[in-house]
C-alpha positions, 0 to 999 in steps of 0.5 A: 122819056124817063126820069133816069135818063134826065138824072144821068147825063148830069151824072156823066157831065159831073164826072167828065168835069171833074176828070178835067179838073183832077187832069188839070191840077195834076199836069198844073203842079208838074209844069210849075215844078219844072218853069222855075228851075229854068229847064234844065232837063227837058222833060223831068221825071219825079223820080223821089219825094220826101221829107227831111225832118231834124229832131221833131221838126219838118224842114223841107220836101226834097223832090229828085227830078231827073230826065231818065225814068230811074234815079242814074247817078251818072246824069244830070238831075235837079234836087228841089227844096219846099221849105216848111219853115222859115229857115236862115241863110247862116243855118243852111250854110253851117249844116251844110260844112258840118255834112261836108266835114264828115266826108274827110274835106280839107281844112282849105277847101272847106273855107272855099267851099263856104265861100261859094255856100255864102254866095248861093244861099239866100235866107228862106221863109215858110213855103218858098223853094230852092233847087240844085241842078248837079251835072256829075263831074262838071258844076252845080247851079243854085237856084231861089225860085222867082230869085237869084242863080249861082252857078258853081265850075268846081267839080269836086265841090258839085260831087260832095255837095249833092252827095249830102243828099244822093251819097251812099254815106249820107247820114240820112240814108232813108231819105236817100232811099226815098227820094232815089226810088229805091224805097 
């Protein structure tokens, strides 16, 4: 017997195990990614990753996940946010109206709109998630990971709303690109 042969299953057990470990990591991230948001699309697809930055600070990562391989507009998806800071209700809910007012909405629907903001945001800290599932034409459901749910019927608030983010006319069309996957 030679001495290489001693030194080389080692080698080869090493590479399988750490094989095993990359697999398990990788297939770890993404089922967790899904359980929390309730399943909502049977087998997601991370269509987009990126992150929203305002000014010098990074705020979130926003993950597109869809059932379809490709970013469809016309199917239901799940926005995921990863918060890098600690980020208040209140901060949320004005970015938002402010985003929703430069899409022409009435002086009216933009007090019903908050109303239905101030029940589905929650306040978030520095490594927590929240999620939108959007189901075009129909609702949104909010979601605080380990948390609460809200599910909003109002069709026309569901469109605009998603659209801050997925919409041609977003103010931040890169990181539509990116999380689209048409970067």
């Amino acid at each position: 017997m030679s001495i290489n042969r001693f030194i080389k299953k080692p080698i080869k057990l090493l590479k399988i195990f750490l094989l095993v470990i990359i697999t398990q990591v990788v297939f770890a991230n993404t089922s967790l990614s899904k359980d929390w948001w309730n399943n909502d699309i049977d087998s997601p697809y991370l269509i987009g990753e990126g992150v929203l930055k305002v000014f010098i600070w990074e705020v979130y990562v926003l993950r597109l996940f869809s059932g379809n391989p490709t970013f469809d507009p016309s199917k239901p998806i799940v926005l995921e946010f990863e918060y890098l800071r600690d980020t208040t209700k209140k901060s949320v809910i004005t970015a938002s109206i402010k985003e929703l007012r430069k899409m022409n909405t009435s002086k009216d629907k933009l007090l019903i709109w908050e109303e239905y903001l101030q029940n589905a945001i929650s306040d978030m800290n520095k490594g927590e998630k929240a999620a939108l599932y959007w189901q075009p034409g129909k609702q949104i459901t909010f979601y605080v990971e380990g948390g609460s749910k809200e599910l909003i019927k109002d069709k026309e608030f569901a469109d605009a709303y998603i659209n801050i983010w997925i919409g041609k006319n977003t103010t931040k069309p890169d990181l539509r690109k990116i999380i689209t996957g048409q970067h």
